[in-house]
C-alpha positions in Angstrom: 113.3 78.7 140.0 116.0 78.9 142.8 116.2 75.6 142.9 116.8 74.8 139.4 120.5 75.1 138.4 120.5 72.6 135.7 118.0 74.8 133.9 119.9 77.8 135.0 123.5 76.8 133.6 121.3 75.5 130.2 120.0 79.0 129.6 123.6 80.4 130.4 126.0 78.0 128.6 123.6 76.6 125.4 121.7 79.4 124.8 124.7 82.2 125.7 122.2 84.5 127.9 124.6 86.1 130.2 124.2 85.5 134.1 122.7 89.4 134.5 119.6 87.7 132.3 119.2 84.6 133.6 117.1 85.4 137.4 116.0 83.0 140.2 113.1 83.5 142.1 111.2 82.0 145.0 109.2 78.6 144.8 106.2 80.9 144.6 106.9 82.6 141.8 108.7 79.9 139.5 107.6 76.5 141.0 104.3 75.0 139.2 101.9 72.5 140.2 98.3 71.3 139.8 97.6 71.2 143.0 98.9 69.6 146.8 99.1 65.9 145.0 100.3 65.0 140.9 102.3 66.5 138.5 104.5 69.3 139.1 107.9 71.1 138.0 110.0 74.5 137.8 109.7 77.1 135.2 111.5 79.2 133.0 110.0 82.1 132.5 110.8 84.5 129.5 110.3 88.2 130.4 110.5 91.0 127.3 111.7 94.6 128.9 109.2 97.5 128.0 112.5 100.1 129.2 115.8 98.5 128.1 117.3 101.6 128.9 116.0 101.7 132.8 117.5 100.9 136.1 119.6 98.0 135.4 119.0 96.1 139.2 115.1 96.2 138.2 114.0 92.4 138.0 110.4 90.9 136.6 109.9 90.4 140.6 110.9 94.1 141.7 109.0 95.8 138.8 106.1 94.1 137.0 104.8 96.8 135.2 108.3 97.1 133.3 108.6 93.3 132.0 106.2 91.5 129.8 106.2 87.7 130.6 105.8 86.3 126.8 106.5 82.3 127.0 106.6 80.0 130.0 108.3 76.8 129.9 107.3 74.3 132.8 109.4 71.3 133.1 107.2 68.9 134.4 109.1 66.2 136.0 108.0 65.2 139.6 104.8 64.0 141.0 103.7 65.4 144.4 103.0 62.7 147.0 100.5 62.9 150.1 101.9 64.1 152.9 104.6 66.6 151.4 107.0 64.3 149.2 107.7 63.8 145.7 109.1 61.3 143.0 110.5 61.5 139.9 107.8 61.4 136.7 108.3 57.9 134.8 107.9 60.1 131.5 109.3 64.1 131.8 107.5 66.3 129.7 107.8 70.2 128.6 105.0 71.9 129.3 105.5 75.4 126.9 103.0 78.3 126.7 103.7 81.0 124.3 101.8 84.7 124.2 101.4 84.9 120.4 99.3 88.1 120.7 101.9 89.2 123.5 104.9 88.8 120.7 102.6 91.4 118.6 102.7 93.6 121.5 106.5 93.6 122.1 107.0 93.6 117.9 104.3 96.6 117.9 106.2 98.2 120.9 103.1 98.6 123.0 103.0 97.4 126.3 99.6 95.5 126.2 97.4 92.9 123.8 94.7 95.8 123.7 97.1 98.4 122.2 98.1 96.7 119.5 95.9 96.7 115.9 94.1 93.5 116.8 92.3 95.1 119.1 92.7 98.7 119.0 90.1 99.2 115.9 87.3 97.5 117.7 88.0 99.1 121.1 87.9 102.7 119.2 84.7 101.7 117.4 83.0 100.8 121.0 84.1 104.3 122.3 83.1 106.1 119.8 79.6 104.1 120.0 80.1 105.1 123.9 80.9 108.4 123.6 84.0 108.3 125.7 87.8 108.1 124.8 90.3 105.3 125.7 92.6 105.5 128.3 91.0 108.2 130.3 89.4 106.3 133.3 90.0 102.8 134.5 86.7 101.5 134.8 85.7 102.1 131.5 89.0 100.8 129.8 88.1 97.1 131.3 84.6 97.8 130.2 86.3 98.5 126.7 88.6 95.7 127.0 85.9 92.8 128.2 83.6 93.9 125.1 86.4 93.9 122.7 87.4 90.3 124.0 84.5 88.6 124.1 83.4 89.9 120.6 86.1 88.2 118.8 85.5 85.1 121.0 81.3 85.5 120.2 82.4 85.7 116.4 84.8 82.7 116.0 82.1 80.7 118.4 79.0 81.6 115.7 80.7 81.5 112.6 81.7 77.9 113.6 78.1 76.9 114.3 77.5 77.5 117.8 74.3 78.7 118.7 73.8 80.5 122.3 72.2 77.9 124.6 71.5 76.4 127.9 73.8 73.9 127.3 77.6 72.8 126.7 79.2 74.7 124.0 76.0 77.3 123.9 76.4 78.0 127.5 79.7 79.2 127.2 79.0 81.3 124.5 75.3 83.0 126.2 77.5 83.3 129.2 80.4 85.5 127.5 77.9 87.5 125.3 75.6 88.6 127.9 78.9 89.5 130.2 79.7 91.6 127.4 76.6 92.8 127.2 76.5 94.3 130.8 79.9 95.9 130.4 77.9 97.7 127.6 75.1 98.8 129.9 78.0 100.3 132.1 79.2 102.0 129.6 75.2 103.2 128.7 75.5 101.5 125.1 72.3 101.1 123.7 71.2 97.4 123.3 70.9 95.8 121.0 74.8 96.8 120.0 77.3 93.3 120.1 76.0 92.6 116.5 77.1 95.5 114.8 80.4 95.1 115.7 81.0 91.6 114.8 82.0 93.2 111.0 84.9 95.1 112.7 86.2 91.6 113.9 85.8 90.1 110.5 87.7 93.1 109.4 91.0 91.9 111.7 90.7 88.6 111.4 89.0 87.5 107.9 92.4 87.4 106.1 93.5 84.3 108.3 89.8 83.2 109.1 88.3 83.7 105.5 85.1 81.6 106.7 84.4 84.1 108.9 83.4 86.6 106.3 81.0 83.8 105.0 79.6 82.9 107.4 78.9 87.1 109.1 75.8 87.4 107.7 74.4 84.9 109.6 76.1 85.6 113.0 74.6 89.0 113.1 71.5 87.7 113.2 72.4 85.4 116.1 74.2 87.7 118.0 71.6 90.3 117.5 68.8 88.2 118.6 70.5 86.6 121.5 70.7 90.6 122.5 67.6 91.1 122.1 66.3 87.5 124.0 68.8 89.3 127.1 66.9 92.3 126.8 63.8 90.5 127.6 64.9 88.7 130.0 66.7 91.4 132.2 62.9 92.8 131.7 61.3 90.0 133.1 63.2 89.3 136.1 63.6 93.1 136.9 59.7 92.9 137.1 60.0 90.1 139.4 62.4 91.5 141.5 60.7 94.8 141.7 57.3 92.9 142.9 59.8 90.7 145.5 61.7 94.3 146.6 58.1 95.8 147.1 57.1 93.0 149.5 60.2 93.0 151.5 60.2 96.8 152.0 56.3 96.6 152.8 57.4 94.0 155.5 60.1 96.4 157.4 62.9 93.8 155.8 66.1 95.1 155.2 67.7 91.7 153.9 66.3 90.3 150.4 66.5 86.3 150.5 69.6 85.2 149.3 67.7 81.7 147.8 65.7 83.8 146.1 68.2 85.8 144.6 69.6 82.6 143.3 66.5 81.6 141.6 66.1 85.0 140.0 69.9 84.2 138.8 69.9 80.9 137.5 65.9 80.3 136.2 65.0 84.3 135.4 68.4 85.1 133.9 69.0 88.2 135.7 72.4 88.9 136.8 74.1 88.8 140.3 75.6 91.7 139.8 72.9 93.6 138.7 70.7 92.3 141.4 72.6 93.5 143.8 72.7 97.1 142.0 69.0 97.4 142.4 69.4 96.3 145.9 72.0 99.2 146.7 69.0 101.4 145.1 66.8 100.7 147.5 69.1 100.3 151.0 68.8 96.6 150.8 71.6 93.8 151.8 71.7 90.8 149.9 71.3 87.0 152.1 74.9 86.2 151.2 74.8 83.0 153.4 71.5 82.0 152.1 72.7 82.9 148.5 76.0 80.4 148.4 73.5 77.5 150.1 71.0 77.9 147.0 74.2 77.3 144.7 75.8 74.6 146.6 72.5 72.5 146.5 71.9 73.7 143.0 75.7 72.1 142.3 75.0 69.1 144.1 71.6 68.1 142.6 73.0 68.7 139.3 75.8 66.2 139.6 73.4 63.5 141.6 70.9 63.8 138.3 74.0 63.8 136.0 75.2 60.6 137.6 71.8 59.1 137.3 71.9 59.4 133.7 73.1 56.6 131.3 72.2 54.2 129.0 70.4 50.7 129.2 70.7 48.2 131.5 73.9 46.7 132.0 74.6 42.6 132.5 77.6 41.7 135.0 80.0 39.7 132.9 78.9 40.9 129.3 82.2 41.7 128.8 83.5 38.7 127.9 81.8 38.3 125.2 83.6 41.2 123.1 85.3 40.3 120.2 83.4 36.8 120.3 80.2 37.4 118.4 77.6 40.0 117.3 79.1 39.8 113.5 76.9 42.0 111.9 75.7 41.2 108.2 72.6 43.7 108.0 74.3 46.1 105.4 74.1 43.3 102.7 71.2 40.6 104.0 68.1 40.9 105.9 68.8 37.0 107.0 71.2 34.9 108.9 70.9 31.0 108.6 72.2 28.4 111.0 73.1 31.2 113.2 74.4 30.1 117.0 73.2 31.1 119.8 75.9 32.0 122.1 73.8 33.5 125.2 71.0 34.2 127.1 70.2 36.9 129.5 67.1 37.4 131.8 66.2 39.7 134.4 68.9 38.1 136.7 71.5 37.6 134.4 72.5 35.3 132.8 70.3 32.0 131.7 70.4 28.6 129.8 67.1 29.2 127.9 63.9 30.8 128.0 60.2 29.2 128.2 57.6 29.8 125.8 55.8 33.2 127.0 59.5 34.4 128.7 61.3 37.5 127.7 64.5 38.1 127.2 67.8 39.2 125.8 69.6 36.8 122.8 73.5 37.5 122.1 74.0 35.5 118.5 77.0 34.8 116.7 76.0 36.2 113.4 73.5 39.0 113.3 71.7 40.7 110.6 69.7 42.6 113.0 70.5 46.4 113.0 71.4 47.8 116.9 70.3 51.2 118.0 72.2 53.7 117.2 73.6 57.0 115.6 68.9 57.6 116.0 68.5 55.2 113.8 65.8 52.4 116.0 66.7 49.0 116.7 65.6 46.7 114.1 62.7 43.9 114.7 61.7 40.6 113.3 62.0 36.8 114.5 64.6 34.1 115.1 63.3 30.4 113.9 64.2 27.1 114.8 62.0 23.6 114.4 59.4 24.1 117.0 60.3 27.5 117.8 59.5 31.3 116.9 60.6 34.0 118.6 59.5 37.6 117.9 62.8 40.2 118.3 60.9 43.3 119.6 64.5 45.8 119.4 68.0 45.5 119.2 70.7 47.3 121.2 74.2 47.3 122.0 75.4 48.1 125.1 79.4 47.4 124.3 80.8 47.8 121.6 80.9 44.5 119.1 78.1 43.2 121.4 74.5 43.4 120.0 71.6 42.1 122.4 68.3 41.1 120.8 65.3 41.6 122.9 62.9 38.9 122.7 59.7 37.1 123.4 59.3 33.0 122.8 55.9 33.0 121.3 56.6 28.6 120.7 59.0 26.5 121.8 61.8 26.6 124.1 65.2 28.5 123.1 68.3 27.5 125.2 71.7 27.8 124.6 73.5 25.9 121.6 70.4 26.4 119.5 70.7 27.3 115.8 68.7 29.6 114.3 67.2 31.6 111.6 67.5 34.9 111.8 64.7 37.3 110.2 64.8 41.0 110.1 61.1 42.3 109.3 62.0 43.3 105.6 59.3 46.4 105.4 60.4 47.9 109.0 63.6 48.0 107.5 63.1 49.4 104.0 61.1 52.2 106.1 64.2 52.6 108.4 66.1 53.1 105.3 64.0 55.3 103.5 64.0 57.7 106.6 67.7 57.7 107.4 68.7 58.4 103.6 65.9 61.2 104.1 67.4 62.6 107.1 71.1 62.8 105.1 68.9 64.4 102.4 67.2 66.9 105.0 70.5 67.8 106.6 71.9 69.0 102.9 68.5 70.8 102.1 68.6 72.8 105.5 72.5 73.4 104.7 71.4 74.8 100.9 68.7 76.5 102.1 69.5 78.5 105.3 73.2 78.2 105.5 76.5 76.6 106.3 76.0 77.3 110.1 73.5 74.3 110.2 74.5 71.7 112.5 72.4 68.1 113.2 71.8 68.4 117.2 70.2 65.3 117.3 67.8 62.6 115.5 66.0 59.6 115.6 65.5 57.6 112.3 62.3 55.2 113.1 60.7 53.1 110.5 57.3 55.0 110.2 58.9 58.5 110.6 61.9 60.5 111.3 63.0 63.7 113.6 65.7 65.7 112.7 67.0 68.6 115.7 69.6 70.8 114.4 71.2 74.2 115.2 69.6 77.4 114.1 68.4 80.8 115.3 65.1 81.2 114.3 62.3 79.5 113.2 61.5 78.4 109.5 59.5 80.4 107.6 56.3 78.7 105.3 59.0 80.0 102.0 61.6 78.5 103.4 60.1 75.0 104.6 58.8 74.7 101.3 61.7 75.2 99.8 63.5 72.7 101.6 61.2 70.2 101.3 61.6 70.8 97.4 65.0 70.1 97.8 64.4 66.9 99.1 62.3 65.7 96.5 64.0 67.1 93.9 66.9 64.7 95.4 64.7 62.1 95.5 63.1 62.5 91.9 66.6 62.1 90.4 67.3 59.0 91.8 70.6 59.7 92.5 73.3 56.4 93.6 73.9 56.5 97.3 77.1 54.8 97.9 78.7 53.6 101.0 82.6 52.8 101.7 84.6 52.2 104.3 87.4 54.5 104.6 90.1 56.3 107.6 88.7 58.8 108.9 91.4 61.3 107.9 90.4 60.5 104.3 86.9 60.5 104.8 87.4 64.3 106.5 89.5 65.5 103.6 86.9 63.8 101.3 84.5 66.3 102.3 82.6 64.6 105.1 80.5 65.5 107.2 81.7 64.9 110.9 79.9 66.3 114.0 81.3 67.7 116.8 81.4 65.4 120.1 81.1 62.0 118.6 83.5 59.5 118.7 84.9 57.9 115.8 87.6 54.9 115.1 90.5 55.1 112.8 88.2 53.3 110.0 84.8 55.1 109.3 82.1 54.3 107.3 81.0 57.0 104.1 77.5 57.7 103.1 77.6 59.6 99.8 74.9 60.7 97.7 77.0 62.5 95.5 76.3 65.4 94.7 74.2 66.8 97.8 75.8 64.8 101.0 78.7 63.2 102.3 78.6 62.3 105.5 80.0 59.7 108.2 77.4 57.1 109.2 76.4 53.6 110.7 73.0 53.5 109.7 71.3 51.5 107.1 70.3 53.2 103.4 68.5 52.6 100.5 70.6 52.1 96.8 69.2 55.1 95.5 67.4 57.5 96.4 64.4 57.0 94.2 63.5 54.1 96.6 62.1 56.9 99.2 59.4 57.8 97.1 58.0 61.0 98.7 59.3 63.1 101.9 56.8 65.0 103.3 57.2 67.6 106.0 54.9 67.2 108.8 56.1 70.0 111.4 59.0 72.8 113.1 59.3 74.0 116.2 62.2 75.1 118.7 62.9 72.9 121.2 65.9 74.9 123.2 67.7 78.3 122.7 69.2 77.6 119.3 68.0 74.3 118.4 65.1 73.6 116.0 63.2 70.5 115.1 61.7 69.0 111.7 59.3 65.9 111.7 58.9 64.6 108.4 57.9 60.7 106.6 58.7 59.5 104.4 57.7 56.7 101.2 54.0 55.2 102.4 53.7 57.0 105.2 54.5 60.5 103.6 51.7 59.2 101.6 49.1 58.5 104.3 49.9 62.2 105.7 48.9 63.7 102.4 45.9 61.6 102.2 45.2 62.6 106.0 45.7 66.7 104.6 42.8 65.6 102.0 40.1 64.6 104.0 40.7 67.6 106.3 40.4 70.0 103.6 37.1 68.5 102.8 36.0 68.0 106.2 36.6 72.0 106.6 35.3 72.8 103.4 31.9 70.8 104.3 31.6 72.8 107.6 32.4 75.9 105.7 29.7 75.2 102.8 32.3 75.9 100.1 33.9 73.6 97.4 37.8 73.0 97.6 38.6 75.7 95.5 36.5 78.2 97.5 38.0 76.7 100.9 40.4 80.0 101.6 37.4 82.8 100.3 34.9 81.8 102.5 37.1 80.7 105.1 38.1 84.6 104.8 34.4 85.9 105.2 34.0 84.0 108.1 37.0 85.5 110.3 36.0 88.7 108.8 32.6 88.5 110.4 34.2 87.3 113.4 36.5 89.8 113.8 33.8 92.5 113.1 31.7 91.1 116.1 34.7 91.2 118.5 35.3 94.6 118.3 31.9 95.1 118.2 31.6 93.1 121.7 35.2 95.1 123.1 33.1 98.4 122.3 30.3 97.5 124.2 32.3 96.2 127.0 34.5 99.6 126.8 31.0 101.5 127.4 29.6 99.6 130.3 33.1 99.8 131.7 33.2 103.5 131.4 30.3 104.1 133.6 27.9 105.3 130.9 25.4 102.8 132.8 25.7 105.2 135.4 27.6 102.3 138.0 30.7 101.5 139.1 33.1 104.0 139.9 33.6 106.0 143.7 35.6 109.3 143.6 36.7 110.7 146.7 38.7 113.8 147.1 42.2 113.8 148.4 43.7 117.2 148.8 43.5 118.9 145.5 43.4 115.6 144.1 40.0 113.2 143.0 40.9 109.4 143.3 38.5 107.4 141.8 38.2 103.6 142.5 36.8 100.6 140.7 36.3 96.6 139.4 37.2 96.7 136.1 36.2 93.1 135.7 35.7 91.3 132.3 38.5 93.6 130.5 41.5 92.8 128.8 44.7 94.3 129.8 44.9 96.7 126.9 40.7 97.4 127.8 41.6 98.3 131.0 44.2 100.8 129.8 41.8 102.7 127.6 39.3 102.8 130.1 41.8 104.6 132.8 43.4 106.9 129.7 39.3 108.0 129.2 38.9 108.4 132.9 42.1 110.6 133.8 41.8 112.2 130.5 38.0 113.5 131.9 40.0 115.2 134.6 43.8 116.5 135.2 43.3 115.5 139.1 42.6 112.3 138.7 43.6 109.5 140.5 42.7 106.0 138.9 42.7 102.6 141.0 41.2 100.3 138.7 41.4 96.6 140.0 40.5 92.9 138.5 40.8 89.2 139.0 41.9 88.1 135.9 42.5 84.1 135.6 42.7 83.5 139.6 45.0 86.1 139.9 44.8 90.3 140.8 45.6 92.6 138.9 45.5 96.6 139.8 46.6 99.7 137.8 47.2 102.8 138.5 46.9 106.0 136.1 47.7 109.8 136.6 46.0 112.8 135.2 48.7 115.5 134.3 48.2 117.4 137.3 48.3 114.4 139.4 50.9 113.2 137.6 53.2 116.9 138.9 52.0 115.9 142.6 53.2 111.7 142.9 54.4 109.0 141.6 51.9 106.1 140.3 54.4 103.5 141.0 54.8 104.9 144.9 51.2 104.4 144.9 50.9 100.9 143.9 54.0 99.8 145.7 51.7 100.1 148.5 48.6 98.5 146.9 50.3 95.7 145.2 51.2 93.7 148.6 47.8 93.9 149.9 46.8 91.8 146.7 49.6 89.6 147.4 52.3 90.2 145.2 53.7 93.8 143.3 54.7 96.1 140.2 56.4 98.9 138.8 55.7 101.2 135.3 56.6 104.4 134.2 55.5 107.7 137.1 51.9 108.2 135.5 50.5 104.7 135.2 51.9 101.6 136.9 50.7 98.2 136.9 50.6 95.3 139.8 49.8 91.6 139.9 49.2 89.6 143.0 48.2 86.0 143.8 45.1 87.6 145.9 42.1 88.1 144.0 39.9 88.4 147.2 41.5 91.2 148.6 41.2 94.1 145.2 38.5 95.5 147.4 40.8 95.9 150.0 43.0 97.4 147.8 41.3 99.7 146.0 39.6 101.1 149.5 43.1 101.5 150.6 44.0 103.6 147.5 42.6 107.4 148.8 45.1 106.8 152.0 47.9 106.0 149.9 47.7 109.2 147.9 47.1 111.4 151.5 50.1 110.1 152.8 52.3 111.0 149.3 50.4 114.3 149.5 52.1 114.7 153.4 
């Protein structure tokens, strides 16, 4: 920076660069700040020449292309004031940024990141995939370059756990992998393709990373079916915007609707960019105005509901009370005697007691009551005095060291001052145990059983069940539910100790801990170990051993987000109850089946059989009325050389309906099917082309002209399109309409 000679006569006299080396430039250049207002100071930047041997006047500023910038050092020392002025930082820092992959380049003498071996074997890969050669056209080098990129960012992400999501972490990572992915579709790489490469990464950067060879097995299979989810998708909303295209060209438009553009974007997936390319197809011009107002309200909802969020109620002055009570006891007792009772709240605040009948919120000074958190449910039970019993109904804390009972006086009056006995309900409490030591148990058996990449996402630990969300690609199989369950038990059968300590958490970590990404923990932690199948940080209350669970049974999985699966499972008594529950259904369904237990499955079998036998014995039948062997139903008229023939098709499946226009156009090479239906409130039409029809037009020209008239639109392949419309009253108009449509394709 010009201004800078302090910085300038440092680099000269301490460091020995002569004056030649040392190069001021403009405020613009060499001057950084975060923006008009905060913290701000000049840089050193340090600039690697690709040509020593070059024009010796040449400067970074008078030619770019010759000097590599590979470390920036901002010395940030004043804070920018309102209004144009500046002081001097209390505390001056050095803010340094060095281009480790840009010192490879310079050491490898290359003049870029991309040209040096961390890159270059992956980049020659994807052109060889493409079919093209580095460095030969611009366009397709970025392509090249983006992919490259973003498939060594999409392999660290995965092999650390992350699964491609709508949220957080997973947004970032769909985000970058289906940017690489339309890079690939400008280059015309077949997709599904990302996955195969992520072995070529592994390849570079295993020897630092060894994890990530571990771990690749299992990030193919994300990456591949995140690919193939993409695929999908761009197949869905290209339907929808086909259907949308077709009614705006129908309506003389020239201008597709920016907010709907946006919806297509941000709820159908389909990207802006290649939106637009199917615009440009068909002469359209994207609402830009219309576009950027969708996105600012879109922005601006999202942070109103974001705001909303939060936690319980809050209680002015509660936090004064920090420090000064709430000692919990719960990990060793279930009871608290003589306990004070330091406050009361009610629904305006703060209160001196509460009546028999009120409701309320109890701070003590000693607790044994367990406060929601970490899942696990707040604990219940009752606070006793003479003449008084109060039920606790949950526990929370809103602050931290400040635990809130929620009550109901059922006798008596509670005020202020009163001592108390303090009672947790003893067998809501051994349940809560028995279902968070299951959970830690669950966690290891889904780590054993399907891999290191397994996350917990979320839980709640209840007395009567538990729910355990956690990262994973696909859903369980019936093999490998079972065998995780097995796992459990197992764990449970061999009444292992399950200890907990309290420990710092950079011992716990190097203890082999589990620790999960985004929580917040203090410099002290507490250890839950059930050596040898978990460690893991935890608040939560346990059993001793984990014989004292009984039984875990599995009651269900699902997905419940991109990425994120759920297990519900009990445990002890109520595991018990569920497979007392499974009983009487089996012999429920055995008495309607007329078959013993054992014989449950067989004649189960014989009855789908027959069942199955009779539907395609029904779809025949229908398939034959349909068909016109009744003699009904169908009108032909001749268009040209060509026969169209038009008719309901109603009480068909989609696949019906297809077999029924493949027998009809297969009767005759000039054919022209318009088959139409209302199928669940809605229209549906199709279109199918004998082969000679099929040399004259086009069936999706034909029913981008019938779809609208039904209300909505379609596309297909040139002998048989498809349309669907939100007009079920108007197919006859439709189909009467069809014999123009193929005149005027025939002009």
């Amino acid at each position: 920076f010009a201004g800078d000679e302090e910085a300038s006569e440092i680099w000269q006299r301490e460091v020995g660069l002569p004056a030649s080396r040392v190069i001021a430039l403009s405020r613009k250049d060499n001057f950084w700040q975060m923006g008009d207002t905060g913290p701000a100071g000049p840089c050193s930047e340090l600039h690697y020449d690709m040509e020593p041997g070059g024009d010796a006047s040449a400067t970074p500023a008078s030619d770019p292309d010759r000097f590599l910038e590979i470390w920036n050092l901002v010395f940030m020392q004043y804070d920018l004031q309102p209004g144009g002025g500046s002081q001097k930082l209390p505390a001056p820092c050095v803010d340094t940024g060095a281009g480790l992959e840009r010192m490879t380049a310079v050491l490898s003498g290359v003049r870029s990141n991309y040209d040096t071996d961390l890159f270059q074997p992956l980049i020659a890969a994807l052109a060889g995939e493409a079919g093209i050669h580095y460095g030969q056209r611009d366009e397709q080098d970025i392509s090249l370059r983006v992919i490259a990129d973003h498939l060594r960012a999409i392999t660290m992400l995965v092999c650390e756990g992350v699964i491609p999501g709508p949220e957080k972490r997973g947004s970032v990572l769909r985000r970058i992998l289906r940017r690489a992915l339309r890079h690939g579709r400008l280059l015309s790489l077949p997709a599904p393709f990302l996955h195969r490469h992520l072995e070529q990464v592994v390849d570079v950067l295993g020897g630092t990373y060894p994890e990530l060879r571990e771990n690749l097995p299992v990030a193919e299979k994300v990456v591949r079916r995140e690919e193939e989810r993409f695929e999908r998708t761009l197949a869905d909303g290209f339907e929808q915007l086909e259907e949308r295209i077709a009614q705006v060209v129908s309506a003389g438009a020239t201008v597709f609707p920016g907010e709907e553009a946006f919806v297509l974007e941000s709820e159908r997936g389909l990207p802006l960019d290649l939106l637009r390319d199917a615009l440009d197809e068909r002469r359209l011009k994207l609402d830009e105005e219309g576009y950027r107002r969708a996105r600012r309200r879109h922005v601006e909802t999202s942070r109103v509901v974001s705001k909303a969020g939060g936690g319980g109620e809050s209680i002015e002055g509660l936090e004064s009370w920090v420090g000064r009570g709430s000692r919990f006891v719960g990990y060793s007792s279930e009871q608290a005697e003589d306990v004070p009772v330091l406050a009361l709240f009610g629904a305006a605040g703060s209160i001196e007691a509460l009546e028999e009948g009120d409701e309320g919120e109890v701070l003590l000074e000693t607790t044994p009551f367990y406060a929601e958190s970490g899942g696990q449910v707040g604990d219940r039970g009752r606070l006793i005095a003479p003449g008084v019993r109060v039920a606790v109904q949950d526990c929370r804390s809103p602050l931290s060291g400040v635990v809130l009972h929620r009550v109901r006086v059922e006798a008596g009056r509670l005020a202020v001052g009163d001592r108390v006995l303090a009672e947790v309900d003893a067998a809501g409490r051994m349940g809560a145990r028995r279902h968070h030591t299951a959970t830690h148990l669950l966690h290891a058996a889904l780590r054993e059983v399907l891999g290191s990449h397994v996350k917990q996402a979320g839980s709640l630990v209840a007395p009567e069940r538990l729910r355990f969300d956690f990262s994973h690609f696909e859903g369980i199989g019936e093999e490998e539910l079972a065998a995780i369950e097995a796992f459990v038990n197992r764990a449970v059968m061999a009444d292992y100790t399950v200890e907990t300590r309290e420990m710092p958490l950079e011992q716990a970590l190097e203890s082999g801990a589990i620790a999960f990404f985004g929580d917040r923990y203090g410099e002290t932690v507490r250890v839950v170990r059930i050596d040898p199948v978990s460690t893991e940080l935890c608040g939560g209350t346990h059993v001793a051993r984990t014989g004292q669970i009984g039984v875990v049974r599995i009651v269900s999985e699902r997905g419940v987000a991109a990425g994120v699966r759920r297990i519900e499972a009990v445990a002890g008594i109520p595991a018990l109850a569920a497979v007392a529950a499974d009983r009487r259904l089996l012999a429920e369904i055995a008495r309607h089946l007329g078959a013993g237990g054992e014989d449950v499955l067989t004649a189960l079998d014989r009855r789908l059989e027959r069942l199955r036998r009779l539907e395609k014995e029904v779809d025949a039948l229908q398939l034959k009325l349909a068909r016109g062997e009744s003699g009904q139903g169908a009108a032909a008229v001749t268009v040209g050389d060509l026969k169209v023939i038009t008719r309901r098709a109603e009480g068909l499946e989609r696949g019906q309906r297809r077999e029924l226009a493949d027998s009809l156009r297969l009767q005759d090479p000039a054919a022209v099917v318009v088959l139409g239906a209302a199928d669940g409130g809605k229209a549906s039409l199709l279109v199918a082309l004998g082969k000679t029809a099929a040399e004259r037009i086009d069936a999706r020209k034909v029913i981008r002209v019938l779809g609208p008239l039904v209300g909505g639109g379609g596309g297909g392949r040139p002998d048989l399109a498809e349309a669907g419309g939100k007009r079920p009253e108007a197919i006859d108009q439709a189909l009467a309409a069809a014999p123009g449509a193929v005149e005027e394709l025939l002009a």
